[in-house]
VMD Tcl script that builds the backbone (N, CA, C; Angstrom):
set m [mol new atoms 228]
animate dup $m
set s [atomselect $m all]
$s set {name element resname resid chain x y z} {
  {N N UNK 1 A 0.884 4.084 0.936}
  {CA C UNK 1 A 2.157 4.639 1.340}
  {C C UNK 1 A 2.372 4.361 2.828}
  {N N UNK 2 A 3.726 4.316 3.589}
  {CA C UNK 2 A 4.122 3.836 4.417}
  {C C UNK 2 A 3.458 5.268 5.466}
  {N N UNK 3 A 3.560 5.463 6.845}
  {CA C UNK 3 A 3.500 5.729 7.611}
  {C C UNK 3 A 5.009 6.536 7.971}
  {N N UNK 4 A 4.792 8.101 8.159}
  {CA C UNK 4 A 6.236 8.521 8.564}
  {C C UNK 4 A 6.392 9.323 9.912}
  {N N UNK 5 A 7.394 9.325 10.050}
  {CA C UNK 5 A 7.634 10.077 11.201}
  {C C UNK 5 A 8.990 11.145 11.588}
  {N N UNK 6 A 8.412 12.265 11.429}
  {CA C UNK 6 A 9.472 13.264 10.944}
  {C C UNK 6 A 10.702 13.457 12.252}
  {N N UNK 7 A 11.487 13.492 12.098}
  {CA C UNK 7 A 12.808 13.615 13.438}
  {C C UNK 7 A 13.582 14.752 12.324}
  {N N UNK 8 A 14.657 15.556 13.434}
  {CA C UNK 8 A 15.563 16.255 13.408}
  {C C UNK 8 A 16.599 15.859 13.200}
  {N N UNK 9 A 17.824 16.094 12.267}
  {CA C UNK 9 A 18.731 15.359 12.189}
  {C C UNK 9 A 19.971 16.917 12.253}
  {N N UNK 10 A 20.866 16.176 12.567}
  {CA C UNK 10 A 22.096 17.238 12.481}
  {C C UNK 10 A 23.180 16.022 11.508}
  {N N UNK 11 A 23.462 17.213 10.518}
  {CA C UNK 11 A 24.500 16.889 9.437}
  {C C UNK 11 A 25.743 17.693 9.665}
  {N N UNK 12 A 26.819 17.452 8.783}
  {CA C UNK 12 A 27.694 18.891 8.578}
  {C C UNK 12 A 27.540 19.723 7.631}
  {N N UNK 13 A 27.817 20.875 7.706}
  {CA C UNK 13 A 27.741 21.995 6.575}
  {C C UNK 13 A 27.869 21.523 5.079}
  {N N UNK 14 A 28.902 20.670 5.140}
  {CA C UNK 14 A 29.933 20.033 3.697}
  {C C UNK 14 A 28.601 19.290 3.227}
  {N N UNK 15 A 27.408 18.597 4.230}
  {CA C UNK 15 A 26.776 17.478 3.522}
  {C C UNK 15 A 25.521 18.081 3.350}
  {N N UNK 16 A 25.627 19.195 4.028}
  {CA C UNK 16 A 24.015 20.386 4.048}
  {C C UNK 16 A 24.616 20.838 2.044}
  {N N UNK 17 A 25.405 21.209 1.852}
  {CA C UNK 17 A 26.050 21.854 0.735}
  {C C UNK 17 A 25.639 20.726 -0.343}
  {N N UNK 18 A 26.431 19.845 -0.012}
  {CA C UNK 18 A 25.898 18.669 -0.856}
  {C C UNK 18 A 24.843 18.277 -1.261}
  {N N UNK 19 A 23.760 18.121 -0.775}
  {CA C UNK 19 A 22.357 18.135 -0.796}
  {C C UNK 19 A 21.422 19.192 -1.514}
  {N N UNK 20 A 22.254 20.358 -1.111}
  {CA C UNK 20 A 21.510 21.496 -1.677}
  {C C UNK 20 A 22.126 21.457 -3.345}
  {N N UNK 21 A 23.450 21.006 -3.739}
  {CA C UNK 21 A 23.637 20.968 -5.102}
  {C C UNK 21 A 23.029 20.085 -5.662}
  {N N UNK 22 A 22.557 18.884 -5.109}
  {CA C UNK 22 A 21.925 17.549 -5.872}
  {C C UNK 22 A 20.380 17.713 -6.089}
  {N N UNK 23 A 19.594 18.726 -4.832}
  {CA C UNK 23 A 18.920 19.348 -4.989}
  {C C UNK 23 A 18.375 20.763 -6.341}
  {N N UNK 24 A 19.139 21.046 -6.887}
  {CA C UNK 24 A 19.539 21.865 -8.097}
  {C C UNK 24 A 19.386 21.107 -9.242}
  {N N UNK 25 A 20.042 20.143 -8.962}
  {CA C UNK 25 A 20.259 18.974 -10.256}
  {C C UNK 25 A 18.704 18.299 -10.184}
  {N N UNK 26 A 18.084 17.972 -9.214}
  {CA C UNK 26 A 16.772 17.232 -9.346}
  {C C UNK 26 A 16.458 15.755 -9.210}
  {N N UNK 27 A 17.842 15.567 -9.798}
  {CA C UNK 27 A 18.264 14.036 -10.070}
  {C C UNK 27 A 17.641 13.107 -8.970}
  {N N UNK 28 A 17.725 13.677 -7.303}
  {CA C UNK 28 A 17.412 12.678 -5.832}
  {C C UNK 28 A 15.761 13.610 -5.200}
  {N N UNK 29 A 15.722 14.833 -6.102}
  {CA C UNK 29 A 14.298 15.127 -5.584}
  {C C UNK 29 A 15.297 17.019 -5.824}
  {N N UNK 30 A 13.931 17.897 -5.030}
  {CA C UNK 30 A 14.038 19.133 -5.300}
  {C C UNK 30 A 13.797 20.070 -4.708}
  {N N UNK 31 A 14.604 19.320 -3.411}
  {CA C UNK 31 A 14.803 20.514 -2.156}
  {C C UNK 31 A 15.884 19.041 -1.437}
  {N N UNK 32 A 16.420 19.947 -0.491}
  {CA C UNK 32 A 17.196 19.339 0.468}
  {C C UNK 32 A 16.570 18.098 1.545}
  {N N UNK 33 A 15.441 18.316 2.023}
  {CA C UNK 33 A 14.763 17.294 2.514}
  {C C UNK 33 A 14.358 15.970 1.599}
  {N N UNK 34 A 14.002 16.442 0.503}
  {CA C UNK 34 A 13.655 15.041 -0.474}
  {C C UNK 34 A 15.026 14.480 -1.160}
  {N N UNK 35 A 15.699 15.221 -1.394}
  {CA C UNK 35 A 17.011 14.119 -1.722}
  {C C UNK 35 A 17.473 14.071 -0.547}
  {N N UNK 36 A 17.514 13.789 1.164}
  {CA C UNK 36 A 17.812 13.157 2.036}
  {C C UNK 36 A 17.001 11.873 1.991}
  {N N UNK 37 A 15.886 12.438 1.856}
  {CA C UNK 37 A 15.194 11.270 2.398}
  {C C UNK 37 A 15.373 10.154 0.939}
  {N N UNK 38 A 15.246 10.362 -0.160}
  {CA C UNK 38 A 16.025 9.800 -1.117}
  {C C UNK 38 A 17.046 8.676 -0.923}
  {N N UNK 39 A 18.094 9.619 -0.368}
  {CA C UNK 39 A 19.649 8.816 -0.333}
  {C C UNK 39 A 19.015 7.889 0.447}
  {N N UNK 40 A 18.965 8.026 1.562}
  {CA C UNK 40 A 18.273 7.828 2.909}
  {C C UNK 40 A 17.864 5.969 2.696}
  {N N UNK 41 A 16.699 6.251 2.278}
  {CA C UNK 41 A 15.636 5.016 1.708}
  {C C UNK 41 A 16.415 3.975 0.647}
  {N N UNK 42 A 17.101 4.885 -0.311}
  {CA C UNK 42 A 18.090 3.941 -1.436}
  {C C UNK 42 A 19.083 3.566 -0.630}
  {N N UNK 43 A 19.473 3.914 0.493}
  {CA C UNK 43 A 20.755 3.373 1.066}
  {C C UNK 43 A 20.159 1.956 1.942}
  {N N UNK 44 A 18.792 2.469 3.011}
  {CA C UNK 44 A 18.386 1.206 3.440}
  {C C UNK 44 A 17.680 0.341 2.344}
  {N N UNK 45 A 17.433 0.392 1.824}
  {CA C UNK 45 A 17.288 -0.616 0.051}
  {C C UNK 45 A 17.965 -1.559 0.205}
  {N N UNK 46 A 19.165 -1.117 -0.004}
  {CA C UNK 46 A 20.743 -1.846 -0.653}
  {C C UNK 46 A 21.250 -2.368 0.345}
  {N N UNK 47 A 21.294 -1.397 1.818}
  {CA C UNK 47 A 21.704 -2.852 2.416}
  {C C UNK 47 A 20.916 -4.070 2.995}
  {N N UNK 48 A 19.418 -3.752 2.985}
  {CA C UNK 48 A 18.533 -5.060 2.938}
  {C C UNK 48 A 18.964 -5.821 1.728}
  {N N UNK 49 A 19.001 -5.723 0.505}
  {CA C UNK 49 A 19.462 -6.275 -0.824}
  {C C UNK 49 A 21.251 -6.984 -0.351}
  {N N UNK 50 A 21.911 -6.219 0.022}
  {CA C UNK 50 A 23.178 -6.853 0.390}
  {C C UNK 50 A 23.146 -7.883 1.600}
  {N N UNK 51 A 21.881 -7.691 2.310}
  {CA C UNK 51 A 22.073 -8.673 3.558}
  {C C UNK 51 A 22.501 -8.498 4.974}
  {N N UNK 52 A 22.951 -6.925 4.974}
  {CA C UNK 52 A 23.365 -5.794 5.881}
  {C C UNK 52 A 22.387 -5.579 7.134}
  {N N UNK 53 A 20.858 -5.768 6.505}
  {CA C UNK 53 A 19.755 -5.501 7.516}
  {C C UNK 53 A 18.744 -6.741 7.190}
  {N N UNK 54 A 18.342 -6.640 7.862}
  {CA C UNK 54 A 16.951 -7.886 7.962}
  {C C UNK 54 A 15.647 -7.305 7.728}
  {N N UNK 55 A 15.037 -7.602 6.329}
  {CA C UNK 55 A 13.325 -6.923 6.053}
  {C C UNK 55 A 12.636 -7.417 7.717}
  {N N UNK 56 A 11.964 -6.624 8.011}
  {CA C UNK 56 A 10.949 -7.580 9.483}
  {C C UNK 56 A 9.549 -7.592 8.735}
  {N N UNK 57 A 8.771 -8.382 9.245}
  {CA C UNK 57 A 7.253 -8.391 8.936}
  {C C UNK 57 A 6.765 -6.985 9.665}
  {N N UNK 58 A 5.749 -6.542 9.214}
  {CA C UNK 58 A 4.792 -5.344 9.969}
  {C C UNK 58 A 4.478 -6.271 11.246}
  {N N UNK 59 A 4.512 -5.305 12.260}
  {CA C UNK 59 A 4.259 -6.101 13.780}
  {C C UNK 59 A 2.126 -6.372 13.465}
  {N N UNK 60 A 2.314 -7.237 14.435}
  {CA C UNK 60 A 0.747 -7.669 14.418}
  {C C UNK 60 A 0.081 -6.991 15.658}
  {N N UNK 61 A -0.793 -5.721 14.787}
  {CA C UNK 61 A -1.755 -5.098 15.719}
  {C C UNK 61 A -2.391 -5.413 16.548}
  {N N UNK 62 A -3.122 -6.976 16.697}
  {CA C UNK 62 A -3.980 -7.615 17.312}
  {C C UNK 62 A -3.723 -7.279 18.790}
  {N N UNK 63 A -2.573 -7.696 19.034}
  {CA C UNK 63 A -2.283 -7.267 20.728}
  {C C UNK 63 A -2.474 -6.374 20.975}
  {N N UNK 64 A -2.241 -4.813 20.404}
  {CA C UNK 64 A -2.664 -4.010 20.588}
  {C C UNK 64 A -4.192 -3.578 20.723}
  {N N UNK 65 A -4.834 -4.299 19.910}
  {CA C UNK 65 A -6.408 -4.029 19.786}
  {C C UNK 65 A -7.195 -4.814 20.960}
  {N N UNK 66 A -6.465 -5.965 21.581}
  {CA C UNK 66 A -6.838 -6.942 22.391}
  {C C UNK 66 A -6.607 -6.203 23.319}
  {N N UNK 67 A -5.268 -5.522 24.140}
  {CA C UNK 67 A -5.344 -4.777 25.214}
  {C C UNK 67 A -6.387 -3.156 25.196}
  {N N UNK 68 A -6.491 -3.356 23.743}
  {CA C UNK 68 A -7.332 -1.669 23.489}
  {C C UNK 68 A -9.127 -2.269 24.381}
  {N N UNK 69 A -9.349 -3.230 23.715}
  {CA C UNK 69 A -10.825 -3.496 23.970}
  {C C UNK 69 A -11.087 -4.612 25.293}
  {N N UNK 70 A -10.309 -5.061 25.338}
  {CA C UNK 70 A -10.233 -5.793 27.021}
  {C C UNK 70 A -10.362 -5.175 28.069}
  {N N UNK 71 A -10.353 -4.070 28.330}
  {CA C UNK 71 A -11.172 -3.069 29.698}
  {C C UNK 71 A -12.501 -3.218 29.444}
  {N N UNK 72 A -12.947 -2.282 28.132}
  {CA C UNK 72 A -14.438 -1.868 28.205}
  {C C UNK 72 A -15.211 -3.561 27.943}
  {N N UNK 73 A -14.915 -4.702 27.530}
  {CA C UNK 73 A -15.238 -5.948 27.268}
  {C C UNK 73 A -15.553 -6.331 28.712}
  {N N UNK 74 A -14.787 -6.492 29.579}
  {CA C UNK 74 A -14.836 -6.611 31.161}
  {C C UNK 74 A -15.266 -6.182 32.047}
  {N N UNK 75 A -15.884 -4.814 31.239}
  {CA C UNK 75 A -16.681 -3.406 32.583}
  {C C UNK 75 A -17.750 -3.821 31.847}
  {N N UNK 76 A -18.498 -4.616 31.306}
  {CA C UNK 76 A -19.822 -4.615 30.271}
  {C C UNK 76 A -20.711 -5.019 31.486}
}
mol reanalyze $m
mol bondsrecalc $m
mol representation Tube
mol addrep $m
């Protein structure tokens, strides 16, 4: 499973309402947070599928691990 990272979002009431009925139904998940994150994910889906967004590759850690271990490599 992917890696997440939880943020705060502000909606309007009308779409807090909304959520909480689709939430009832079950249909997008079964609370208000899981059919957001639902819509959410099916919406960036579709527009990668439509051509809207660009899939990227996972960035390549290496640089990161290269600047991680290149101090203590150099103080040896």
């Amino acid at each position: 499973m992917a890696d997440t990272d939880r943020r705060p979002i502000t909606l309007a009431v009308a779409t807090w309402d909304y959520l909480d009925q689709l939430s009832k139904l079950g249909t997008h998940g079964t609370s208000v947070p899981d059919v957001a994150k639902t819509l959410i994910e099916d919406g960036i889906r579709q527009a990668i599928k439509d051509g809207f967004l660009m899939q990227r590759p996972a960035p390549d850690p290496s640089p990161i691990l290269e600047r991680t271990l290149a101090p203590s490599i150099t103080q040896s």
